[in-house]
N, C-alpha and C positions, 0 to 999 in steps of 0.2 A: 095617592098611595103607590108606593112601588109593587112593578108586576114584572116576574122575572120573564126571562123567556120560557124556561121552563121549571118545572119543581122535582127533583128527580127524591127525594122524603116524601113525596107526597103516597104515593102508593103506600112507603113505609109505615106514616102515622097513619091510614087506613085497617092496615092488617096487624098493626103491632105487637099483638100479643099472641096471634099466630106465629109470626113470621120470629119474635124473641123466644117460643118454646120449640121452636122448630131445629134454631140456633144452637140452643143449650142443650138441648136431645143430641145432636150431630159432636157438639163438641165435646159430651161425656162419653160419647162413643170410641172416642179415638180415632174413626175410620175417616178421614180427613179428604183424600185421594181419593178420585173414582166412587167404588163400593156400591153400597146399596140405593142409595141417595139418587147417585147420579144416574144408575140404570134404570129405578124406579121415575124418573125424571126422563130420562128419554124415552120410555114407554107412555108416559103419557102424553111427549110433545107428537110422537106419532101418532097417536090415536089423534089428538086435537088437528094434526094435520091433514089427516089420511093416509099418511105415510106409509111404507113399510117398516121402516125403520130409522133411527136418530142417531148420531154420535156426540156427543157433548166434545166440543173442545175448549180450547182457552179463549178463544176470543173470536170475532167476527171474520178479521183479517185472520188467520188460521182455518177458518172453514172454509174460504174461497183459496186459501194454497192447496190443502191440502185435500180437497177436490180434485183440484187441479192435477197433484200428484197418483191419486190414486187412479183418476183413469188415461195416467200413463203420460199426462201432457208435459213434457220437458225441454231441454236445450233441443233450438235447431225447429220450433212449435210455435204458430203463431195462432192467437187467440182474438178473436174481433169483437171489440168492448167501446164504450161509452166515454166519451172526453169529458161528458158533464155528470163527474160521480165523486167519490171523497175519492183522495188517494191510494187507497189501502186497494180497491178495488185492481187499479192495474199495480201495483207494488206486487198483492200477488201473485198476478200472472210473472212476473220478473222473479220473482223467490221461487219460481217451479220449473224455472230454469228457460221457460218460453219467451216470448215478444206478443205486445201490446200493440195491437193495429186497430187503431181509433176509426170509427164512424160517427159520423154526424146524426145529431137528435132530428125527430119530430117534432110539434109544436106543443100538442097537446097535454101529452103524457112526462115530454120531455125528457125520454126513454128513444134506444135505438131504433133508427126510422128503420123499419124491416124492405122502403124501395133501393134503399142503398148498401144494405148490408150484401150481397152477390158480388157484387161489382170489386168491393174487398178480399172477397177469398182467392188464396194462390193454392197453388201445391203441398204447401206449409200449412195450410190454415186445420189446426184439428178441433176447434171450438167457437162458439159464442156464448158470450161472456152479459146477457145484458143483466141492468138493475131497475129494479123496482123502486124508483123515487117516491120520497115525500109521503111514502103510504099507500100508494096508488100503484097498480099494474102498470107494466108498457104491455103492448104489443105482441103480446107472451105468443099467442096462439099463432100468430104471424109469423112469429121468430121460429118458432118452433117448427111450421111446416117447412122453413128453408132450413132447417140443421136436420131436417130427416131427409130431405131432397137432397141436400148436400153431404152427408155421409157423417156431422160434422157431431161431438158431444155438445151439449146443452146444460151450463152450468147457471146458474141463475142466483144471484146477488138480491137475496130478498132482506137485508141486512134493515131495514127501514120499513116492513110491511109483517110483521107478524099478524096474521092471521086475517089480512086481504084477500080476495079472491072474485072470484067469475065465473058461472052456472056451473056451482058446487066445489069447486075446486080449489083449494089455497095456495099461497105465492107459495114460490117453493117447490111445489109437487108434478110442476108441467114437465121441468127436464130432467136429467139424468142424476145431477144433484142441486138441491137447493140449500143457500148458507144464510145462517141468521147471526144476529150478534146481540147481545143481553147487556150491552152498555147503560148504564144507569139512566141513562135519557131516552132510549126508547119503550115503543110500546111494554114489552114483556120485557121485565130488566131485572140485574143483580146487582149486588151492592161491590159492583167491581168488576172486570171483564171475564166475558165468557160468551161461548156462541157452540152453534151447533148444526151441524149437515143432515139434510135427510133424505133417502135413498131407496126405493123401490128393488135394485141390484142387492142381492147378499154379498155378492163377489166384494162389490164396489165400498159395503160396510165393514168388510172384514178388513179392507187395507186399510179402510179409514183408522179401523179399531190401533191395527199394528201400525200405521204410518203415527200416532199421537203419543207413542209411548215408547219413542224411540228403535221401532219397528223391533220390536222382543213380546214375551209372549206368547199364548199359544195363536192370539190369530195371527202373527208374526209367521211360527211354523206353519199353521197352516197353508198361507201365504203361499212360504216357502214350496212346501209340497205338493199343492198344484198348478204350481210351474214348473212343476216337473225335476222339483232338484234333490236332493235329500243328502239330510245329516243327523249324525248320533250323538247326541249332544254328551259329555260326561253326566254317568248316573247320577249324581249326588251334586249335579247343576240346576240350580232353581231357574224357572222359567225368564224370568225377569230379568236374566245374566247372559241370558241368549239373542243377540239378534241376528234378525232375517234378513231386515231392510235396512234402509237408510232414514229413520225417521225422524221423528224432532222431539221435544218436551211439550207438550201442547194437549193437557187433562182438565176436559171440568171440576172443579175440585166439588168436592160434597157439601161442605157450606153456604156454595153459593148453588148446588141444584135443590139443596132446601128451601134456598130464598124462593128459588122458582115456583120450586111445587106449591107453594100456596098462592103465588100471584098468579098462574095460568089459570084457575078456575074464575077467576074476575076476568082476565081477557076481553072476553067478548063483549064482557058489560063495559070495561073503557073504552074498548072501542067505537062503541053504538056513542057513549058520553061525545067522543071524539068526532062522530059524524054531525051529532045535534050543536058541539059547537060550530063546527065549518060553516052547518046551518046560518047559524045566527049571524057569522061574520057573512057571509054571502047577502044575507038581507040587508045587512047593516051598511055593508060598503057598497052596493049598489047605485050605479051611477054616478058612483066618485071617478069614474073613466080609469081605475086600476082593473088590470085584465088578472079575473079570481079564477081557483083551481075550479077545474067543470065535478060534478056530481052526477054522474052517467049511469043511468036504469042498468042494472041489471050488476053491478061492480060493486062489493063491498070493500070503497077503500077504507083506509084506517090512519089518515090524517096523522103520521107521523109526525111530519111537519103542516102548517098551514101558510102555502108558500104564493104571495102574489106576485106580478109583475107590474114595473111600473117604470113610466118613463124617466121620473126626475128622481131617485131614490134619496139621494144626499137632503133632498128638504123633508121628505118624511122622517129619515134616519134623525134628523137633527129634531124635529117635532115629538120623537120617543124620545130622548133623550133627554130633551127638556123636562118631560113629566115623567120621566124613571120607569119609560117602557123599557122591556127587554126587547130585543131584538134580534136575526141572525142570519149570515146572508150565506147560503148552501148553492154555490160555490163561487165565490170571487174571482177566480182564476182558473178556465179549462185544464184538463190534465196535459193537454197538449203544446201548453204556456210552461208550463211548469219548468222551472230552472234543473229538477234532479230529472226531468224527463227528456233536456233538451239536445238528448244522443239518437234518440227516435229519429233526429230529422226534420219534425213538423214545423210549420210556421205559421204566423198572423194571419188569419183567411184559409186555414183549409176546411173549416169547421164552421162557417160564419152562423148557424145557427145555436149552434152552443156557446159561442161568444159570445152573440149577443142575451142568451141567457142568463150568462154570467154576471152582465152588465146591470141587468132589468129585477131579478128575484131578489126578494124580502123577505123573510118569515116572521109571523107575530105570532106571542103568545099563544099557546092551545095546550094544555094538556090536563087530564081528568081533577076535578078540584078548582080550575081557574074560576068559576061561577062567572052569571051572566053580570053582574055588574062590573067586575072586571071586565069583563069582554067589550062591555058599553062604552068603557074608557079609553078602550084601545082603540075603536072605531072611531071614537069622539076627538080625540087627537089625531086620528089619520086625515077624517076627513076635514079639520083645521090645516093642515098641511096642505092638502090636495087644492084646497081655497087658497 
């Protein structure tokens, strides 16, 4: 039987008659943009998170810019980030006007090693930037006590880990802002892009608010006005015709925080689905000599991916493929290989841990639905391979 890598319907044919009256509610309304929907939507992703507060934006890559923007990080800003992350990660420290100074991974988490991140900070340096791969925490609490040692913002790329966490806490909520993305493939998804920041700072929400909407607005003017500037807009100027800032087009639209509001309350239950497969596969592939993601006391990851490593990948790869695995290799290429990144400066070897990352990871099958006899088959072919 074919087994995709992953089913991004499948949440869909679960909830569908929620999730189609929720649709057709939202599109009788007319309120399409923003509204009720999506405020009702970020109140309850705070609450789920612990947050103070949520902003919905367009997309995953938009929550990590425009973080970035709001607490002020721009041209002339350097930001210390992860070589082994999707693209879009340092893309937007680059769209925020700042510089991308890569550190080398850890082994474990294969997230930023917190002994090396110091040794990168300059004068310039006003953030770090790490991500929460695969599902799984890095090194969050580590990170976190050198960006408070070091003076430095704490943005955090939870874009793969909705609702992971460590004695109480969810990804997200350790720095000053945490970004998510609702890509139809991951945990908590929409049926098209969208993502969302969330922020303990009012300050830091309010620019978010006005940086997504083209910085107009009342939290635009408010913006404005405590920074000390002030203007009198013409009477008979609607809000929306005013801006403050320099912002962008970047709104959760209401259709797709519909979609949300009914999958967030399942969350937790996919996610636990998501731990008991890793389960399975950790039993299953045991002692095939591939080195599996660890299950560490006291961590609720949430198995975005189920990501192993392995020495010979191309005869596994070729063994899925035979019997119509899916497959998925998160990332082939450090960001610091990268052809549109290679103004940076870096080269072959400065990173030899995330290189060889790049080289080694696999990702099989996992997501809520796959059931265990599928899962059986995916084993059952690896560990033919592995022989």
């Amino acid at each position: 039987m074919k087994i995709p890598l992953a089913d991004p319907a499948c949440q869909y044919r679960e909830l569908k008659g929620a999730v189609d009256a929720a649709v057709q509610q939202c599109l009788e309304s007319g309120a399409y943009i923003l509204g009720q929907e999506t405020e009702a939507f970020e109140a309850e992703f705070a609450a789920f998170l612990g947050a103070g507060q949520t902003v919905g934006v367009a997309s995953g890559t938009d929550a990590l810019t425009l973080s970035l923007k709001a607490l002020g990080i721009g041209p002339g800003d350097e930001v210390i980030t992860t070589p082994f992350t999707y693209f879009a990660t340092a893309q937007s420290i680059l769209a925020a006007g700042a510089r991308p100074v890569f550190c080398d991974i850890e082994e474990e988490t294969m997230g930023l090693d917190p002994s090396q991140i110091e040794s990168r900070v300059t004068s310039r340096t006003r953030a770090i930037l790490p991500v929460h791969l695969y599902g799984r925490l890095c090194r969050i609490g580590e990170i976190g006590k050198i960006a408070r040692r070091q003076g430095l913002a704490l943005v955090e790329d939870a874009c793969q880990a909705a609702g992971a966490g460590r004695g109480g806490k969810r990804a997200g909520t350790f720095g000053d802002c945490g970004c998510f993305s609702f890509f139809p493939t991951k945990n908590l998804s929409c049926a098209g892009d969208g993502g969302a920041v969330c922020t303990d700072d009012p300050e830091t929400a309010l620019r978010l608010k006005a940086l997504r909407a083209q910085g107009s607005g009342a939290a635009g003017r408010t913006v404005w006005e405590r920074d000390g500037k002030s203007f009198s807009p013409p009477k008979d100027a609607a809000e929306k015709y005013i801006h403050y800032l320099l912002g962008t087009n970047s709104r959760l639209d209401a259709l797709q925080a519909a979609i949300l509001r009914q999958k967030l309350p399942c969350l937790p239950r996919w996610n636990r689905e998501r731990r008991s497969m890793a389960g399975r596969y950790a039993a299953g592939l045991a002692g095939t000599g591939l080195e599996l993601p660890p299950m560490p006391e006291g961590e609720e990851a949430v198995f975005h991916l189920y990501t192993v490593r392995c020495r010979d990948r191309g005869q596994i790869t070729a063994q899925l493929r035979k019997r119509e695995i899916g497959y998925g290799i998160y990332y082939p290429l450090p960001l610091h290989l990268q052809p549109a990144l290679a103004f940076l400066g870096y080269r072959e070897g400065d990173f030899p841990k995330a290189e060889r990352a790049s080289r080694q990871v696999l990702s099989l099958p996992l997501y809520p639905g796959l059931g265990p006899e599928a899962q059986n088959t995916v084993i059952e072919a690896v560990k033919a391979a592995v022989r």
